[in-house]
PDB file as gemmi writes it, atoms N, CA and C in Angstrom:
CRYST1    1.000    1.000    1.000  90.00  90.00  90.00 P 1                      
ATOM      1  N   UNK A   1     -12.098  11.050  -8.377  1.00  0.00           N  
ATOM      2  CA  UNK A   1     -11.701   9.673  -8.172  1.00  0.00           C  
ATOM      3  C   UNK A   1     -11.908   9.318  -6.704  1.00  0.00           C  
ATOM      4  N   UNK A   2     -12.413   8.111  -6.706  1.00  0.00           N  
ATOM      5  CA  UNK A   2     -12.923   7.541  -5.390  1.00  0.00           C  
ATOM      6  C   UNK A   2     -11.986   6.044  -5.000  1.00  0.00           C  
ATOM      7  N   UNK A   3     -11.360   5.953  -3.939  1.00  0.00           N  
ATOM      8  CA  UNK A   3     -10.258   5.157  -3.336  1.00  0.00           C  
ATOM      9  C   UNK A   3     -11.148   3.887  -2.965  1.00  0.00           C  
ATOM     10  N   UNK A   4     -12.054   2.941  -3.843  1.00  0.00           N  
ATOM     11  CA  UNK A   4     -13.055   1.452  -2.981  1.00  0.00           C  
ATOM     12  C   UNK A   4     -12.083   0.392  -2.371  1.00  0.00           C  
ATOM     13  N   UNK A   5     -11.222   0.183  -2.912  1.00  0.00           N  
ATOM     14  CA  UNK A   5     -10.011  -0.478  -1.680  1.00  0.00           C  
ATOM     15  C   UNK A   5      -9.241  -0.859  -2.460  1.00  0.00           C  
ATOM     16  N   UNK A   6      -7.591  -1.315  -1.178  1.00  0.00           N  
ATOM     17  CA  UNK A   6      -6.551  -1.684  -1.367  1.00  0.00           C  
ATOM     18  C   UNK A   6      -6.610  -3.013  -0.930  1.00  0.00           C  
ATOM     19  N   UNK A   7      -6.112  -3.456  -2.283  1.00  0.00           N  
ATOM     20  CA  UNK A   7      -5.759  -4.727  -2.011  1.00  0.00           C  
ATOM     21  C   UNK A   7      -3.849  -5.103  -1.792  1.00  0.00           C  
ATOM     22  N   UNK A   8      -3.726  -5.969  -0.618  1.00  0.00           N  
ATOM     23  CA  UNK A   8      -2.076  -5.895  -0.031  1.00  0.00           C  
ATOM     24  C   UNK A   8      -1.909  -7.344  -0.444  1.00  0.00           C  
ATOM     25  N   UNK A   9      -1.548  -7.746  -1.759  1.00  0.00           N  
ATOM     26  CA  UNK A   9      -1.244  -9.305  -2.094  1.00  0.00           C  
ATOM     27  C   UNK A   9       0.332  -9.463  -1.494  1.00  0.00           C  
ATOM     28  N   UNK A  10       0.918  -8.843  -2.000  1.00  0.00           N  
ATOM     29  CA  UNK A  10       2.345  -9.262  -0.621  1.00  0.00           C  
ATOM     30  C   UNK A  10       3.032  -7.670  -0.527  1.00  0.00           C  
ATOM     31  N   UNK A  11       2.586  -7.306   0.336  1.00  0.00           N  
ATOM     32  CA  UNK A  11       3.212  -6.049   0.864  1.00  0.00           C  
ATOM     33  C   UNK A  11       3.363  -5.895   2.013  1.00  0.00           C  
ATOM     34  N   UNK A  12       4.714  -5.683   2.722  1.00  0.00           N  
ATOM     35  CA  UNK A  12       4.788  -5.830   4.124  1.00  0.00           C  
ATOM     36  C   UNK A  12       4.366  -7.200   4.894  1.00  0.00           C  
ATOM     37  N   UNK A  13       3.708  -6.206   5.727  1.00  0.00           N  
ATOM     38  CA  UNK A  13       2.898  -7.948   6.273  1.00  0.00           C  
ATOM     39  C   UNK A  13       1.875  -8.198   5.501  1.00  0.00           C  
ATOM     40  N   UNK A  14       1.032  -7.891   4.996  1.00  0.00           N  
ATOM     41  CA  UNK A  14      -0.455  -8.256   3.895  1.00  0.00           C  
ATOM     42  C   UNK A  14      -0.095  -8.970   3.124  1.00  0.00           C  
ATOM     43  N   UNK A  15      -0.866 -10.350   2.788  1.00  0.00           N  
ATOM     44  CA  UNK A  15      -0.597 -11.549   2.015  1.00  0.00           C  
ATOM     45  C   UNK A  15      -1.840 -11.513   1.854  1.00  0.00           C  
ATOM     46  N   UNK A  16      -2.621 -10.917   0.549  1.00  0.00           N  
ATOM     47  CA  UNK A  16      -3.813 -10.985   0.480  1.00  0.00           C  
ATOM     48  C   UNK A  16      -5.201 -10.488   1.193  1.00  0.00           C  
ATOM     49  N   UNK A  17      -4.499  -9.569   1.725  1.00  0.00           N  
ATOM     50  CA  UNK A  17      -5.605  -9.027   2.203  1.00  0.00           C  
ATOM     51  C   UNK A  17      -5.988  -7.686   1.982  1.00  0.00           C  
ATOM     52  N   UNK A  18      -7.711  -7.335   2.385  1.00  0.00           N  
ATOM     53  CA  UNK A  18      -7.970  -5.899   1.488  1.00  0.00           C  
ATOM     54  C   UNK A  18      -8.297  -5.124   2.816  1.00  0.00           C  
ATOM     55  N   UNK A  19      -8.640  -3.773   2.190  1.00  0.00           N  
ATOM     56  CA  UNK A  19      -9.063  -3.048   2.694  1.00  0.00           C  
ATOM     57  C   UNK A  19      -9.834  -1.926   2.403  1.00  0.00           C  
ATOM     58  N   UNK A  20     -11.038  -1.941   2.431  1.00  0.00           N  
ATOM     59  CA  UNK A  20     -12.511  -1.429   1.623  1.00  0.00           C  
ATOM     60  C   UNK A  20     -12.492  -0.314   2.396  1.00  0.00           C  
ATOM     61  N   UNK A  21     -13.096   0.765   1.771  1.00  0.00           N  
ATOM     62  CA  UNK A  21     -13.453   2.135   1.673  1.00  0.00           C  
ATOM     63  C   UNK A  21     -14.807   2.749   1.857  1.00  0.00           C  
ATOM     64  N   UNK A  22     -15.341   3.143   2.483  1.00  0.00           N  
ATOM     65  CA  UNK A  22     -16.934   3.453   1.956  1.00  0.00           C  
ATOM     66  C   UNK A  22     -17.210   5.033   1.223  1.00  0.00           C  
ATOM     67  N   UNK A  23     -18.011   5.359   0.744  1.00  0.00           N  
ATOM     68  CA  UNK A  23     -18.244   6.625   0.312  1.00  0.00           C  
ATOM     69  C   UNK A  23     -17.775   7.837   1.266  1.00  0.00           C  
ATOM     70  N   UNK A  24     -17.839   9.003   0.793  1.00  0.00           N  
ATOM     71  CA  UNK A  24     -17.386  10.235   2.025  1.00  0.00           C  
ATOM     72  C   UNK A  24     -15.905   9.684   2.500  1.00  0.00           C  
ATOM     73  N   UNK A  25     -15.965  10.211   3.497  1.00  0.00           N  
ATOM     74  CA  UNK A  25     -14.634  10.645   4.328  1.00  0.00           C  
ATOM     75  C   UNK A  25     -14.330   8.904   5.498  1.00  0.00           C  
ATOM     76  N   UNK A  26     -13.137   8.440   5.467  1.00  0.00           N  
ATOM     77  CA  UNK A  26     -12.769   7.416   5.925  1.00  0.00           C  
ATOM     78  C   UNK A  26     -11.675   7.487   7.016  1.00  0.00           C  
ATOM     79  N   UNK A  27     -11.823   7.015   8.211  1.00  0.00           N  
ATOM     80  CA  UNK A  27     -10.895   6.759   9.183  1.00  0.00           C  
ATOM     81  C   UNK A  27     -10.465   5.593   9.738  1.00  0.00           C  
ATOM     82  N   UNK A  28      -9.425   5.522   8.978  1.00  0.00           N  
ATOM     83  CA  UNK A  28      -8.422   4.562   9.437  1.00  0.00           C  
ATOM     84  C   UNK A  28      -7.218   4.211  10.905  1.00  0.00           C  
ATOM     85  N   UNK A  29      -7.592   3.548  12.185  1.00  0.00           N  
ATOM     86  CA  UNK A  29      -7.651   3.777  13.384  1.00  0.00           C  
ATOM     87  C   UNK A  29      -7.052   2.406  14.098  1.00  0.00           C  
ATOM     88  N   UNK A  30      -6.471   2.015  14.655  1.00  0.00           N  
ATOM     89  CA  UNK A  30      -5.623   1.191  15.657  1.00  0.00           C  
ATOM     90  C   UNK A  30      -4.642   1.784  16.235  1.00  0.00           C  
ATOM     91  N   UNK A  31      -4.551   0.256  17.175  1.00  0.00           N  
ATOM     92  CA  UNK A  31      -3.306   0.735  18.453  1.00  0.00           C  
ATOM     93  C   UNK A  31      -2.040   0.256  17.209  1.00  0.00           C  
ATOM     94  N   UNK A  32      -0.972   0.754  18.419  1.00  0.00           N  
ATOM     95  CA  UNK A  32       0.472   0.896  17.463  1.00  0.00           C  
ATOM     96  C   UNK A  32       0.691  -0.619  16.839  1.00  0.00           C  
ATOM     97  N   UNK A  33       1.482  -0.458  15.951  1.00  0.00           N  
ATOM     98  CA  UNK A  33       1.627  -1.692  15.211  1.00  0.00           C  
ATOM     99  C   UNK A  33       0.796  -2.639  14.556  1.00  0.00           C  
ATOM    100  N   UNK A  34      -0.813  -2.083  14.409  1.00  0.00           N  
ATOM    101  CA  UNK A  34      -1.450  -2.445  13.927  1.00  0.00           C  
ATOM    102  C   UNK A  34      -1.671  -2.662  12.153  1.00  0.00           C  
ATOM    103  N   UNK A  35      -0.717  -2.056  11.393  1.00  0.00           N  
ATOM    104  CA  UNK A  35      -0.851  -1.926  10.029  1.00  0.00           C  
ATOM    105  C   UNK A  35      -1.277  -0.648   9.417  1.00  0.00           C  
ATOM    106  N   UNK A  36      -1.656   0.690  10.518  1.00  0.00           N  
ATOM    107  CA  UNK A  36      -1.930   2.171   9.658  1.00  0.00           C  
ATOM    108  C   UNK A  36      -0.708   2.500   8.615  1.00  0.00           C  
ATOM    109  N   UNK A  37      -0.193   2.260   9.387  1.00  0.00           N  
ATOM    110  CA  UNK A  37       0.834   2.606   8.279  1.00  0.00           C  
ATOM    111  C   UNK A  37       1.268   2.056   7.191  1.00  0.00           C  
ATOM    112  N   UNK A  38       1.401   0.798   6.634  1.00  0.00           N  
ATOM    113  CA  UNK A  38       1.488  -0.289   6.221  1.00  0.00           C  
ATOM    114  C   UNK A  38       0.495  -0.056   5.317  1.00  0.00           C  
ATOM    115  N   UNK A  39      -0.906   0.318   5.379  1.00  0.00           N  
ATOM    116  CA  UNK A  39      -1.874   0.554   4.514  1.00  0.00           C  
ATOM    117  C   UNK A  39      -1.426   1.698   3.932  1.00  0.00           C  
ATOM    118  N   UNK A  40      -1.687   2.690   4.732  1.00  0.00           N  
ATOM    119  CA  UNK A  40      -1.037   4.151   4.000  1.00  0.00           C  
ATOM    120  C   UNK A  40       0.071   3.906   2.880  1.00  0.00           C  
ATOM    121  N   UNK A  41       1.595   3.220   3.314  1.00  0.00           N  
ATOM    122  CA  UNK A  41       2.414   2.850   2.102  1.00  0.00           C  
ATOM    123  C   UNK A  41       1.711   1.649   0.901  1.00  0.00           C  
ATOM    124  N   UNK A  42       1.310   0.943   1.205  1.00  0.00           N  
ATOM    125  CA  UNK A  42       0.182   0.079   0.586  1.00  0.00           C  
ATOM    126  C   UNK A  42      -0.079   1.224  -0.616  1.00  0.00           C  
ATOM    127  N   UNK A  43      -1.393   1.684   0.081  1.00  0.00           N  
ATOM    128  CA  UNK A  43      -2.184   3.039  -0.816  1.00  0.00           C  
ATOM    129  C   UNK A  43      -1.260   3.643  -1.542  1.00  0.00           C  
ATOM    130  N   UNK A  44      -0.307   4.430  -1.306  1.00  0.00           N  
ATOM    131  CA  UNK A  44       0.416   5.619  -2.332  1.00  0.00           C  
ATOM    132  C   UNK A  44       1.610   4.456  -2.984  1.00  0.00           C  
ATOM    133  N   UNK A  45       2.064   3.243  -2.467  1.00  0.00           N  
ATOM    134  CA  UNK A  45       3.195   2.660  -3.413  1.00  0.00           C  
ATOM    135  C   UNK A  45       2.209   2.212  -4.826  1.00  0.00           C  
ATOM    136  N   UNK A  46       0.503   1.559  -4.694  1.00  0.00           N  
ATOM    137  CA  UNK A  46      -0.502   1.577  -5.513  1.00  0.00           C  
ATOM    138  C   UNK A  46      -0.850   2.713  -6.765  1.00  0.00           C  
ATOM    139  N   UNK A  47      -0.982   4.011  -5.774  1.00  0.00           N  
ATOM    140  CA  UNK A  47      -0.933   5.042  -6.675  1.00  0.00           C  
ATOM    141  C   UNK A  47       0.079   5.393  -7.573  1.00  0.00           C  
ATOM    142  N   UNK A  48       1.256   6.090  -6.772  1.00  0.00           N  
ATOM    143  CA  UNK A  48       2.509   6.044  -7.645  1.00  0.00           C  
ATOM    144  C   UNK A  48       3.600   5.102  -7.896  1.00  0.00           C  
ATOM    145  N   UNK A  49       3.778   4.297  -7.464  1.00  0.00           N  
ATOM    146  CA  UNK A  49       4.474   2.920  -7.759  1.00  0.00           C  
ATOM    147  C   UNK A  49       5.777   3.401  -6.928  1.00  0.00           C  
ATOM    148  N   UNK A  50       6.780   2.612  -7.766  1.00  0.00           N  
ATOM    149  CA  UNK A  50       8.208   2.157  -6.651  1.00  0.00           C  
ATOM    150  C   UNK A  50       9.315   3.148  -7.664  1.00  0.00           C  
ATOM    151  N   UNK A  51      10.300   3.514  -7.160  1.00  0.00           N  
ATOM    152  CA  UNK A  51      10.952   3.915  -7.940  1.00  0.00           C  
ATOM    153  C   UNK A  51      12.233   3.008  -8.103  1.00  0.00           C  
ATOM    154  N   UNK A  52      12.829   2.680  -8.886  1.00  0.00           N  
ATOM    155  CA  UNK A  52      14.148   1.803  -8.919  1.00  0.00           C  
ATOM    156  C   UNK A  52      15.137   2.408  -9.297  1.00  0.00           C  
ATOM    157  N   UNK A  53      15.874   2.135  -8.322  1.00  0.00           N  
ATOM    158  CA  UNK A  53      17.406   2.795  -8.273  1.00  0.00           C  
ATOM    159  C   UNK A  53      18.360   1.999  -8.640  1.00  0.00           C  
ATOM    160  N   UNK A  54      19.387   1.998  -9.414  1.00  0.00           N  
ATOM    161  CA  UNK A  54      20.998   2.048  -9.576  1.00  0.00           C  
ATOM    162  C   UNK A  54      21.297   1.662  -8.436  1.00  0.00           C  
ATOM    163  N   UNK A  55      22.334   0.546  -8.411  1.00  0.00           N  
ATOM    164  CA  UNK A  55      22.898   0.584  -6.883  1.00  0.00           C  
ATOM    165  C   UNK A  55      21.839   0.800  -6.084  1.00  0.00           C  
ATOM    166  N   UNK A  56      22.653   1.142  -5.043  1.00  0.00           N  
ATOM    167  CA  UNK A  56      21.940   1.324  -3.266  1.00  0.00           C  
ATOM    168  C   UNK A  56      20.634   1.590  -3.045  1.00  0.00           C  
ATOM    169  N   UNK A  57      20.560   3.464  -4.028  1.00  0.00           N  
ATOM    170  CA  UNK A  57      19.182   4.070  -3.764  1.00  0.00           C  
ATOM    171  C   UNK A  57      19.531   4.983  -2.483  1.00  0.00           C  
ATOM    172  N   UNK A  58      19.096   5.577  -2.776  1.00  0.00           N  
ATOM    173  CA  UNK A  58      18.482   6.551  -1.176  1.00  0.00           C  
ATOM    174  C   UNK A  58      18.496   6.075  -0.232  1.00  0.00           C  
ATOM    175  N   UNK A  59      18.919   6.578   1.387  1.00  0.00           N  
ATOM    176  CA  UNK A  59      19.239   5.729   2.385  1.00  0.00           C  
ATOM    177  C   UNK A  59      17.160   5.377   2.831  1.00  0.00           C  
ATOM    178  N   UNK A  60      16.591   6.753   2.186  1.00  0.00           N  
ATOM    179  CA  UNK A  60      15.216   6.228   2.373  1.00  0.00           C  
ATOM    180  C   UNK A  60      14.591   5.382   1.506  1.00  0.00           C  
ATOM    181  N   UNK A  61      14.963   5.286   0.402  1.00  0.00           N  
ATOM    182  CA  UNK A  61      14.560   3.923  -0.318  1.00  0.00           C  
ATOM    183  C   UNK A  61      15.103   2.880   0.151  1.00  0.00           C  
ATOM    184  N   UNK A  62      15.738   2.717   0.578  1.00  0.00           N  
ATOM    185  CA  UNK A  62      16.247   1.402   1.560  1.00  0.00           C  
ATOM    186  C   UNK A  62      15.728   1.035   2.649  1.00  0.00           C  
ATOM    187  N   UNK A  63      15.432   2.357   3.425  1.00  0.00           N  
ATOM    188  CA  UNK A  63      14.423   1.689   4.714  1.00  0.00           C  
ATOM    189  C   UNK A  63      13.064   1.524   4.507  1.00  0.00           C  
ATOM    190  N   UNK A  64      12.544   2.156   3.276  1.00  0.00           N  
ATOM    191  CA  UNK A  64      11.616   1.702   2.573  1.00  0.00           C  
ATOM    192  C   UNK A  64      11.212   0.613   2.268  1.00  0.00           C  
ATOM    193  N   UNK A  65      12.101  -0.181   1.115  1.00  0.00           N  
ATOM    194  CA  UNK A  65      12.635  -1.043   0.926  1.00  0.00           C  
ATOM    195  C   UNK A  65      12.450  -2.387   2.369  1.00  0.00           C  
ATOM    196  N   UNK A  66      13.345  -1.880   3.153  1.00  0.00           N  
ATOM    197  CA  UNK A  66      13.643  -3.020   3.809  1.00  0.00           C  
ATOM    198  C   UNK A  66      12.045  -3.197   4.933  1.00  0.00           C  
ATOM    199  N   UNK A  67      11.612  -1.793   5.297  1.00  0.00           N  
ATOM    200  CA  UNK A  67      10.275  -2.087   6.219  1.00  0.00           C  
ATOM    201  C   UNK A  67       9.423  -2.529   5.610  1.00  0.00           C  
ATOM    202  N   UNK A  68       9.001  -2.735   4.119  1.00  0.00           N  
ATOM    203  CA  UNK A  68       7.924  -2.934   3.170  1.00  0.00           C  
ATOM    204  C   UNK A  68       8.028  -4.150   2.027  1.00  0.00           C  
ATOM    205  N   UNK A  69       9.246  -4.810   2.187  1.00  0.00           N  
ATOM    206  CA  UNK A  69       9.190  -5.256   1.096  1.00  0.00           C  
ATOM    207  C   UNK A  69       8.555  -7.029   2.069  1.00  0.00           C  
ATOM    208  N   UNK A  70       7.680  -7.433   0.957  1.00  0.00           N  
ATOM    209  CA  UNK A  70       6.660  -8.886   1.486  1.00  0.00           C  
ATOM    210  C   UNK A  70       7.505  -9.477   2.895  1.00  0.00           C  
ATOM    211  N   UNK A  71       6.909  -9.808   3.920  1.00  0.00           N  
ATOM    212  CA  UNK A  71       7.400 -10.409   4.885  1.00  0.00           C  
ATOM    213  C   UNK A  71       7.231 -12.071   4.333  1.00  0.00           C  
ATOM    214  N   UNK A  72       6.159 -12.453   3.071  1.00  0.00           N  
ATOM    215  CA  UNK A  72       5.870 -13.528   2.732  1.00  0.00           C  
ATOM    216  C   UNK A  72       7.433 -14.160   1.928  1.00  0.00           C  
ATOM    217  N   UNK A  73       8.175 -13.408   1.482  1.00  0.00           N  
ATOM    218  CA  UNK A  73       8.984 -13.342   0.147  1.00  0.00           C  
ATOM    219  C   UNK A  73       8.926 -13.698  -0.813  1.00  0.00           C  
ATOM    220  N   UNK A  74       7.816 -13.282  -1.322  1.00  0.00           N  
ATOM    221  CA  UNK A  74       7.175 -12.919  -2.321  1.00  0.00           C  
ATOM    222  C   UNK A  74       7.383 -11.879  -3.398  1.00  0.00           C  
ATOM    223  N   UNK A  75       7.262 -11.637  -4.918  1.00  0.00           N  
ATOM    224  CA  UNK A  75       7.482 -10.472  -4.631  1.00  0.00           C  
ATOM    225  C   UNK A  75       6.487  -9.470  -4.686  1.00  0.00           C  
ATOM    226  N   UNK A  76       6.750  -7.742  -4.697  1.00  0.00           N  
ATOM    227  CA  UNK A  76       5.857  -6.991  -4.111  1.00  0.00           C  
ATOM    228  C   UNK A  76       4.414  -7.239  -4.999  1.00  0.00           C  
ATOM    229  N   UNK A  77       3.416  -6.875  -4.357  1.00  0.00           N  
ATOM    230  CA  UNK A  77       2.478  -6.696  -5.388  1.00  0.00           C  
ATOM    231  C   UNK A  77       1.339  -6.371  -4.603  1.00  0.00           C  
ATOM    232  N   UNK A  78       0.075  -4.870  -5.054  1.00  0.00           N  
ATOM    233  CA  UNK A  78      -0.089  -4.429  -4.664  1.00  0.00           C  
ATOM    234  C   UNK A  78      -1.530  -3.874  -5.537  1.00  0.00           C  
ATOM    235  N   UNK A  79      -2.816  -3.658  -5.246  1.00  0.00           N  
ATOM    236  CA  UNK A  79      -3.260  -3.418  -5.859  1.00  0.00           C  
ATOM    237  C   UNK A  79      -4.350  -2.019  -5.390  1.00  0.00           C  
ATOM    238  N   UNK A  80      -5.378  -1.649  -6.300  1.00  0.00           N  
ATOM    239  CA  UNK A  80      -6.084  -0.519  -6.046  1.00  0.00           C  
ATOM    240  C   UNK A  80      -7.736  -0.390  -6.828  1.00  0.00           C  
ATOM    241  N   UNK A  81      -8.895  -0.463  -6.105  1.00  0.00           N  
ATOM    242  CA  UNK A  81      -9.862  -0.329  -7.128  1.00  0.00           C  
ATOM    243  C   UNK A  81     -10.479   1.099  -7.066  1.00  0.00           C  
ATOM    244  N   UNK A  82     -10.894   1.783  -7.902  1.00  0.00           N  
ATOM    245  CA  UNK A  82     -10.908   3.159  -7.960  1.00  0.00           C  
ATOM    246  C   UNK A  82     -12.666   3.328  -8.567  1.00  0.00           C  
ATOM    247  N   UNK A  83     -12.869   4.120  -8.310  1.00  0.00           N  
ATOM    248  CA  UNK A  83     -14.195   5.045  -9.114  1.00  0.00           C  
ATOM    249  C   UNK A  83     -13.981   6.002  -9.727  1.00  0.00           C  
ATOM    250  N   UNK A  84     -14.384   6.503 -10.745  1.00  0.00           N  
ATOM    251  CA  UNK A  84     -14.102   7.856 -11.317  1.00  0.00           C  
ATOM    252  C   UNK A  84     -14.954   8.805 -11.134  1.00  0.00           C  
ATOM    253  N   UNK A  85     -14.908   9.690 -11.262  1.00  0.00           N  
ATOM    254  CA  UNK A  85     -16.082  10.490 -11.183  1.00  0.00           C  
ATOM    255  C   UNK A  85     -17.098  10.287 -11.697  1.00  0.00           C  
ATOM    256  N   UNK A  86     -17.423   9.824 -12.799  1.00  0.00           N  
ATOM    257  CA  UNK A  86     -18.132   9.540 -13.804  1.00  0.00           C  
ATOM    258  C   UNK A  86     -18.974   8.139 -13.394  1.00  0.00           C  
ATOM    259  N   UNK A  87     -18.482   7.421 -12.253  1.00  0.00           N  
ATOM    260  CA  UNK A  87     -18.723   6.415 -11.631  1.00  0.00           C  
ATOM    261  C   UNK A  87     -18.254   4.890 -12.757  1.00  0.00           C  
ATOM    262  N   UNK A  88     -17.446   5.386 -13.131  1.00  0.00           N  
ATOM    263  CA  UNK A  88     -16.838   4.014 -14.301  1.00  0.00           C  
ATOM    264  C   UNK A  88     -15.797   3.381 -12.807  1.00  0.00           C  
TER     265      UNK A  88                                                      
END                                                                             
């Protein structure tokens, strides 16, 4: 499976915006506060999704939660286009 991009429709700060992949090996690179990270949670909340908790949650699902959830207030939504091996 091949990662062709994330799309950030309201996640964090991303209101629609993507972020494309090319073949091989990819580096993802800015000064601080630029969104690396933000993509990175982007990417794996895409892959494995959110977990929902009862009450509170985890004091890290909360800062989770609170650093990630749409700055738009919106709610989350998050997407992923993939390749397979098979190239489907």
């Amino acid at each position: 499976m091949r990662i062709d991009q994330v799309v950030g429709t309201a996640f964090g700060p991303f209101r629609g915006e993507t972020l494309e992949f090319a073949t091989g090996l990819n580096v993802v690179h800015g000064p601080n506060e630029a969104g690396k990270s933000s993509w990175f949670n982007a990417t794996y909340t895409a892959l494995a999704g959110r977990r929902k908790y009862k009450g509170r949650g985890s004091a890290a699902e909360t800062e989770f939660r609170n650093r990630y959830k749409p700055w738009s207030g919106s709610k989350w939504a998050v997407g992923l286009a993939v390749t397979l091996d098979d190239d489907r």
